[in-house]
C-alpha positions in Angstrom: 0.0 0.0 0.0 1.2 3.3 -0.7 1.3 5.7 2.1 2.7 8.9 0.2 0.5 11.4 0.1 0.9 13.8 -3.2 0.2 17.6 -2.9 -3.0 17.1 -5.4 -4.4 14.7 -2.6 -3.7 17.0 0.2 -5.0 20.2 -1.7 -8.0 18.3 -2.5 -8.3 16.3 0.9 -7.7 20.0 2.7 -10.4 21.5 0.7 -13.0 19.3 1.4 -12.1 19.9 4.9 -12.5 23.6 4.6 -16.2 23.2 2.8 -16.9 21.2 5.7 -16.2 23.9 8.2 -17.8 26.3 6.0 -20.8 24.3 6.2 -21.0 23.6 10.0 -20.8 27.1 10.1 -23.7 28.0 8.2 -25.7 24.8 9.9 -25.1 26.4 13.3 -25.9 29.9 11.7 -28.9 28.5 10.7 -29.8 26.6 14.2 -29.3 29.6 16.2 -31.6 31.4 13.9 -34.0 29.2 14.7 -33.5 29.2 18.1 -34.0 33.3 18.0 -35.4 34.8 15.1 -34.9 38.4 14.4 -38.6 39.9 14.5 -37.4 43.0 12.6 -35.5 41.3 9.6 -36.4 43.1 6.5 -40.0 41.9 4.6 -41.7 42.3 1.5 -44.4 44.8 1.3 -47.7 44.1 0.5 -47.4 46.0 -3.2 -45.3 48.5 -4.7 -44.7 51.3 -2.5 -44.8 54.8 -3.3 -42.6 55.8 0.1 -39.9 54.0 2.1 -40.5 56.5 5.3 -42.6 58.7 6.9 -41.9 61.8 9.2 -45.1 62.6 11.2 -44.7 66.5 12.3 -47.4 66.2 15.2 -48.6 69.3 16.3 -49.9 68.6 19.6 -52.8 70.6 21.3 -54.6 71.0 17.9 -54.1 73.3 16.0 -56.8 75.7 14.6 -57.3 74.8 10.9 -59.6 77.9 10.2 -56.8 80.0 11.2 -54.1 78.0 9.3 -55.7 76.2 6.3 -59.0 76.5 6.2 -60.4 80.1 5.3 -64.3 80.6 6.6 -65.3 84.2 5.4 -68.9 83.0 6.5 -67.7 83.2 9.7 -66.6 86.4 10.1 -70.0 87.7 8.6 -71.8 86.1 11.3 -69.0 86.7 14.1 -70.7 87.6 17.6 -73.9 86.0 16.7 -74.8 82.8 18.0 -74.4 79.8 15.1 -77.2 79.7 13.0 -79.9 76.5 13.1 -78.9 76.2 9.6 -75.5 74.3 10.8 -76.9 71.9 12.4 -77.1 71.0 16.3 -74.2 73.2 18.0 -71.6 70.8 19.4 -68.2 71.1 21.5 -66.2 69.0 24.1 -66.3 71.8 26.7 -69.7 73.3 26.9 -69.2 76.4 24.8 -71.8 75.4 21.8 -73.7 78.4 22.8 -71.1 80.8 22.9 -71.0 82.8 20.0 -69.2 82.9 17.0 -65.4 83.7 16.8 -64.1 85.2 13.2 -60.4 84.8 12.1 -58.6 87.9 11.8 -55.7 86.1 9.3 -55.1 87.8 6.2 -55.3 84.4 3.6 -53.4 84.4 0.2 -53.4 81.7 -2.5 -49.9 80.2 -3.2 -48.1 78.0 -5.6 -49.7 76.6 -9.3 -52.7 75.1 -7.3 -54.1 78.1 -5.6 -53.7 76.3 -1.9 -54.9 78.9 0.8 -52.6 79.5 3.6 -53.0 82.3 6.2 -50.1 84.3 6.9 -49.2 82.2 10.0 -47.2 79.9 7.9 -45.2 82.2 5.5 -42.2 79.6 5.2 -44.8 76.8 4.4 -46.6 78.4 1.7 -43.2 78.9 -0.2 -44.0 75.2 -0.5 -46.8 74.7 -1.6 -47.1 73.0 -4.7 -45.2 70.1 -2.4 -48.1 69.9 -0.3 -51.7 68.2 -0.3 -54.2 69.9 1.9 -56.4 67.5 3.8 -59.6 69.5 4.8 -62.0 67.4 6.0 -60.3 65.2 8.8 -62.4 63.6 11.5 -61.4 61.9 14.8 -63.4 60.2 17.9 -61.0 62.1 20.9 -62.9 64.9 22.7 -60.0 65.7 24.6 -56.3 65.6 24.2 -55.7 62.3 25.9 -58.4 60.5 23.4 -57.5 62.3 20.5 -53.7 61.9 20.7 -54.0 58.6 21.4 -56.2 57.8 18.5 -53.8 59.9 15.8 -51.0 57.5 17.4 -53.0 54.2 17.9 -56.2 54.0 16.5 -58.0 54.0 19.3 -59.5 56.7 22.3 -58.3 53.9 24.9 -54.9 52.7 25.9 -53.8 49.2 24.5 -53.5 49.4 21.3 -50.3 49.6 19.0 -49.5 52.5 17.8 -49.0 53.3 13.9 -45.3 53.4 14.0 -45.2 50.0 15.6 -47.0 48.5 13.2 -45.2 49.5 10.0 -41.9 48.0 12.2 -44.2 45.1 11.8 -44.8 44.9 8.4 -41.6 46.1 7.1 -39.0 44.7 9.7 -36.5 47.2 9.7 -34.1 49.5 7.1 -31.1 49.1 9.1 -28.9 47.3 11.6 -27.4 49.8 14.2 -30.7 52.5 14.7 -34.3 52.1 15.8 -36.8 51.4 13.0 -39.5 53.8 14.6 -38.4 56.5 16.3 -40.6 59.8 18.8 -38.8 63.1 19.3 -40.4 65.5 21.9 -39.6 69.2 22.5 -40.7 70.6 25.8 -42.6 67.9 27.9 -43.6 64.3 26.9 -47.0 64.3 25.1 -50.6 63.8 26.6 -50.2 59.6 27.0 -46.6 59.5 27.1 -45.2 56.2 26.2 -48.5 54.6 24.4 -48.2 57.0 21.7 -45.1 55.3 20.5 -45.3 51.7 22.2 -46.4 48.0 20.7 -49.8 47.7 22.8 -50.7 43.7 21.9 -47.8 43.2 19.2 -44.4 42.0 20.6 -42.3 44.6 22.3 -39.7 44.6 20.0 -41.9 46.8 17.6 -42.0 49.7 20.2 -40.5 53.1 19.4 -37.5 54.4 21.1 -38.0 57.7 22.4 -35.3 60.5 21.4 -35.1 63.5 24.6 -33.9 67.4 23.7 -30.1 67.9 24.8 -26.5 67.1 23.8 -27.7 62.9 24.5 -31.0 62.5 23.4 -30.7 58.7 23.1 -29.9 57.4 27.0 -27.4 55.6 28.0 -25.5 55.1 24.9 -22.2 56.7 26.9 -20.4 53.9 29.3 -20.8 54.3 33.2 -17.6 55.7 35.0 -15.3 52.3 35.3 -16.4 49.9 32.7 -14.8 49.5 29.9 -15.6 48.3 26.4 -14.1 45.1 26.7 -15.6 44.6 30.0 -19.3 45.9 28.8 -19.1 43.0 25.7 -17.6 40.1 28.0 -20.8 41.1 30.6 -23.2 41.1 27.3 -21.6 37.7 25.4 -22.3 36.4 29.3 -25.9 37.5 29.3 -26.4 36.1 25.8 -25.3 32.9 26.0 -27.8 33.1 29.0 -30.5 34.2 27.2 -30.1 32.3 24.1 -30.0 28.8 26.5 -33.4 30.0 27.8 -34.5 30.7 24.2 -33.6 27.2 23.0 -35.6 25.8 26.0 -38.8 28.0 25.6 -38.7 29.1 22.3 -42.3 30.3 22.0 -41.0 33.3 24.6 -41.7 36.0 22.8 -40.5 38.8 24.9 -37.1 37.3 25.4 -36.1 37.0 21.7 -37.5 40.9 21.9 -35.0 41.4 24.8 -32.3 40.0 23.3 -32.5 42.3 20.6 -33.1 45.1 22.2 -29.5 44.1 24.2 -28.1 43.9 20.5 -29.6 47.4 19.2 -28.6 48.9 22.3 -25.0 47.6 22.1 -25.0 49.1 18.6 -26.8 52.7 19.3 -23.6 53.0 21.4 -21.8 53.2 18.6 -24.4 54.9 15.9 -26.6 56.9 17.8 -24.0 59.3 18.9 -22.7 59.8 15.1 -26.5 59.9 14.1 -27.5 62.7 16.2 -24.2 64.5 15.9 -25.2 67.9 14.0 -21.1 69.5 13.9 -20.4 68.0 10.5 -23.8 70.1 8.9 -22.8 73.1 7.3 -23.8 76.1 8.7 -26.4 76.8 5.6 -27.9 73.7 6.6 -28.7 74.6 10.3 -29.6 78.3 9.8 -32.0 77.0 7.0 -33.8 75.2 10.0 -33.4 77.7 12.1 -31.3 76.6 14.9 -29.5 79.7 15.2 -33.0 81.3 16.5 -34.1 80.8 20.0 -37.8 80.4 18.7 -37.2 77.8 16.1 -34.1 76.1 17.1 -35.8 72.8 19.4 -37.9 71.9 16.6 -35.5 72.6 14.0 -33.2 70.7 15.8 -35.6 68.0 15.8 -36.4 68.5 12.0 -33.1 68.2 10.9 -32.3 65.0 13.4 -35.9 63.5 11.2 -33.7 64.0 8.3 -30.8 62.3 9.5 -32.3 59.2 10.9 -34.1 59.0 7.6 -31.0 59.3 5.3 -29.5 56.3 8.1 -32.6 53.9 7.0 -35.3 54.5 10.4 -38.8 53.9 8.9 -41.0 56.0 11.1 -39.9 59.4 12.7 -42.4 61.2 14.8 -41.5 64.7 16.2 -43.8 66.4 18.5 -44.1 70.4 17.9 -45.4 71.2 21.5 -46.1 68.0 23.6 -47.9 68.3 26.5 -50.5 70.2 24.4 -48.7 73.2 23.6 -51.5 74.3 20.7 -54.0 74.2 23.3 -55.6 77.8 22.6 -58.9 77.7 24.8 -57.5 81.5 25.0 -55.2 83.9 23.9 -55.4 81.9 20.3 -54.0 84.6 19.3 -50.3 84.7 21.1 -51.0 81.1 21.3 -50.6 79.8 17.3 -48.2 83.1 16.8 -45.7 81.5 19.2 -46.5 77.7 17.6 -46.2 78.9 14.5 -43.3 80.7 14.8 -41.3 78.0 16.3 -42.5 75.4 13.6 -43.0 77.4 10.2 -39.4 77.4 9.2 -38.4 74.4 10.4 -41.2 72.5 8.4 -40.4 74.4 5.3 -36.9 73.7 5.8 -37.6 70.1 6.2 -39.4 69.9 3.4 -36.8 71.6 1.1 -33.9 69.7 2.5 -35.5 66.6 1.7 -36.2 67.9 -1.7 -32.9 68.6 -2.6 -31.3 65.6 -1.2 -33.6 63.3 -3.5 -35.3 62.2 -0.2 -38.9 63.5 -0.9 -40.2 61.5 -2.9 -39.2 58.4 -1.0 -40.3 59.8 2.3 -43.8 60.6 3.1 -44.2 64.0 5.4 -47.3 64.1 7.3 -48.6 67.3 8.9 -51.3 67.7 11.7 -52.5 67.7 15.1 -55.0 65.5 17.0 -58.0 67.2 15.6 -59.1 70.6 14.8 -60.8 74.3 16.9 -64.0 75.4 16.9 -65.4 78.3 15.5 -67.1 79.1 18.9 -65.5 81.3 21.5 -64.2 80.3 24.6 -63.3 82.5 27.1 -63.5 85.5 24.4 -60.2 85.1 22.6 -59.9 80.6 22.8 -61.5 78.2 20.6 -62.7 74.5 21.9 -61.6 71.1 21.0 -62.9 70.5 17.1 -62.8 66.4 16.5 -65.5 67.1 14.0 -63.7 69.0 11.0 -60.2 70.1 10.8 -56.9 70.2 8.4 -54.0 67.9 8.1 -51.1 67.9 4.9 -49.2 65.7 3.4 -45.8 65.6 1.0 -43.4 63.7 -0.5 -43.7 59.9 -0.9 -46.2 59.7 -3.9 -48.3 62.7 -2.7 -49.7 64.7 -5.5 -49.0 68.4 -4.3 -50.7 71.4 -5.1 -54.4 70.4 -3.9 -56.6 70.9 -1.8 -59.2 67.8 -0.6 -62.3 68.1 1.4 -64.1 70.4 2.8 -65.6 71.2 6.3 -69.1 73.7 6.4 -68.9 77.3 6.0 -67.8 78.1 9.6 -65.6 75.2 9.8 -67.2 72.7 12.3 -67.9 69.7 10.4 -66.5 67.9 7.8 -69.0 68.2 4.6 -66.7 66.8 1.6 -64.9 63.7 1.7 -64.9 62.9 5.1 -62.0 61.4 6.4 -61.4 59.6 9.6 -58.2 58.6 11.3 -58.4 55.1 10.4 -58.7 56.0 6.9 -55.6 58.6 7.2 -53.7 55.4 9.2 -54.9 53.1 6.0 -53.8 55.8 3.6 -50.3 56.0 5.2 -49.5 52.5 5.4 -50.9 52.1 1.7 -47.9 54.5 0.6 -45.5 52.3 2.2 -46.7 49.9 0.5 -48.6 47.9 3.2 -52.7 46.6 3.1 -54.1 47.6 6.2 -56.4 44.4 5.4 -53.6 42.4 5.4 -51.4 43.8 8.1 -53.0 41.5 11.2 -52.1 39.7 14.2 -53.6 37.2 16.6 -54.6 38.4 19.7 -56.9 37.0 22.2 -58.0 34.5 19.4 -58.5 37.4 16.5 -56.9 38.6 13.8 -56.6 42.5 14.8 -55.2 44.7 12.3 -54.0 48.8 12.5 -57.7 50.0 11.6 -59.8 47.8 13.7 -62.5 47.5 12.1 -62.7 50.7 9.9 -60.1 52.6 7.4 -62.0 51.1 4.1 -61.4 54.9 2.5 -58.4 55.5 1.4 -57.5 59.0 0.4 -56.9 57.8 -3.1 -56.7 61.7 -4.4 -53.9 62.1 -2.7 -51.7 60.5 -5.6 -54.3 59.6 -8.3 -54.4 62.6 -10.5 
């Protein structure tokens, strides 16, 4: 027998030994897959989608869309008197339906190709607006600002429920590795509802929104604690993993722990990202005067604009920023100094947003949504406030698909109700997740033995005008 061994043999011989490891490899790649799968892997949308991400401005507190968008020269005839049988039964959420009639004192102007009306509130805005599509005929169910906000986030008046960014995180998985897919910025206080605007309600917790503060670190603790170092933090998390992951094998219908063992591996890797992510020292100075950060009245929601645009570029799905949390458009009086101040601090910044995007190449591919948790009155209150309006009100849209330039809907001629097109928040929710490319018919999942999907039982309406021309 002959016990030489020639260099073809060993070549050939060592080869197949290496395809063998190669192969374990990907076997045991494969079993610990199985053991915990990623919940937020990439996934095929529904159809073709006309956006890849939204940016929800959410002016909280409501602002008054017969101030902003919605002229009512009726009104002002019949200002002082009480509202006319004509309308209707008078309705508010806070008694003042027999108050009389408030006019606007705006000055409106036509702007752009398509004639859109904007008061001169929004000066920066309406340089814009052949990018935008005016909503006028919203509706929502929330009489106050707990309800409402809760519904424009979730759906729903009551707690529970997941809110809109979760479910696009589940139906799209995520656009990147090392950032939250949905991500809530606030400005001076947390909104009405705090975390259940932005958290998973029934769906798995992995789906819930991370919530970005105001201040040099607005992602926390992403900076090591005093004494541990780097190697030390990833020898403590490799420990806890191997922990979790033998649990995993053991239960693996444990749905929270395969969430919390991501949520170890995102966090590890915000430490390095989110810093570089929210770092604004390498924009050019154009760029943050254009938002206005170097103006005390626009520079925490310009801030906040600009950070939307940068998680966007760095593949986040869902950006939310709050303009005024903790209900700063709440004008039950002085509506006046009230939506001057709003205005002020969130006129440039949206315009800005809007034209950064623009000329970035972003726009199209990212759907900007505009608008509060309902509407104002055309009632007094107090002399100088308006009331809650659920009934009627304004929200726009841009970018992602949105055909700009229009105007859709209407509400009656002093702006309580929604006449035209009615629209509803599940249908706005429906229209939304359409864009990305998602069937809110499609989009369910079991709980407590049914199929629940984003609208409940409703959003049938889809605000097709919005891109159909």
């Amino acid at each position: 027998m002959n016990n030489e061994i020639t260099r073809r043999a060993l070549l050939r011989g060592g080869g197949s030994g290496l395809g063998a490891m190669a192969i374990a490899a990907m076997l045991a790649e494969e079993s610990q897959a199985a053991i915990v799968h990623d919940p937020t892997i990439p996934r095929q949308p529904h159809h073709q989608p006309k956006a890849k991400a939204v940016i929800f401005l959410f002016m909280e507190g409501a602002p008054s869309h017969i101030d902003l968008f919605d002229p009512k020269p009726k009104l002002n005839e019949l200002a002082g008197q009480p509202m006319p049988a004509s309308f209707g039964r008078p309705i508010t959420a806070m008694g003042t339906a027999n108050n009389t009639l408030m006019g606007s004192p705006r000055n409106w102007k036509q702007h752009g190709k398509g004639g859109i009306w904007i008061s001169e509130l929004y000066p920066h805005v309406a340089q814009h607006a052949d990018k935008i599509a005016v909503l006028r005929s919203c509706q929502s169910d929330g009489l106050n600002h707990a309800g409402g906000v809760g519904q424009m986030n979730t759906g729903d008046i009551l707690s529970g429920r997941p809110s809109l960014g979760a479910w696009v995180t589940y139906g799209l998985g995520t656009g990147n590795r090392n950032l939250p897919t949905f991500v809530s910025m606030i400005d001076e206080r947390e909104p009405f509802g705090n975390a259940k605007n932005w958290g998973s309600g029934f769906l798995p917790a992995v789906y819930q929104g991370t919530l970005f503060r105001q201040g040099p670190n607005p992602i926390l603790n992403t900076q090591l604690r005093s004494g541990i170092t780097e190697e030390r933090q990833r020898a403590q998390l490799a420990y806890l993993d191997d922990l979790n992951r033998d649990y995993a094998q053991r239960y693996p219908d444990d749905t929270a722990l395969q969430a919390r063992i991501r949520s170890f591996e995102l966090a590890y890797a915000l430490q390095k990202s989110g810093p570089e992510a929210v770092d604004l020292s390498k924009e050019t100075d154009e760029t943050k005067s254009l938002y206005g950060l170097d103006k005390p009245e626009t520079a925490v929601f310009g801030r906040n604009c600009l950070l939307g645009r940068r998680l966007i570029e760095r593949g986040v799905r869902f950006v939310e920023l709050y303009c005024g949390s903790g209900s700063g458009w709440d004008a039950h009086s002085n509506l006046e100094g009230n939506h001057k101040k709003w205005c002020r601090a969130s006129d440039q910044p949206v315009a800005a947003l809007l034209h950064d995007l623009d000329r970035r190449g972003l726009l199209q591919e990212t759907l900007v949504v505009w608008g509060g948790e309902f509407g104002r009155t055309p009632f007094n209150e107090k002399g100088d406030g308006r009331d809650h309006n659920p009934w009627g009100f304004s929200m726009f849209f841009a970018g992602g698909g949105v055909r700009g330039g229009q105007t859709i809907g209407s509400t009656d001629e002093i702006g309580l109700r929604a006449v035209e097109r009615p629209t509803h928040v599940h249908d706005i929710h429906s229209t939304i997740l359409w864009l990305l490319g998602l069937n809110h018919l499609r989009l369910t999942y079991m709980h407590n033995g049914r199929a629940e999907r984003p609208t409940m039982v409703a959003g049938e309406r889809r605000v097709k005008e919005l891109w159909e021309g």
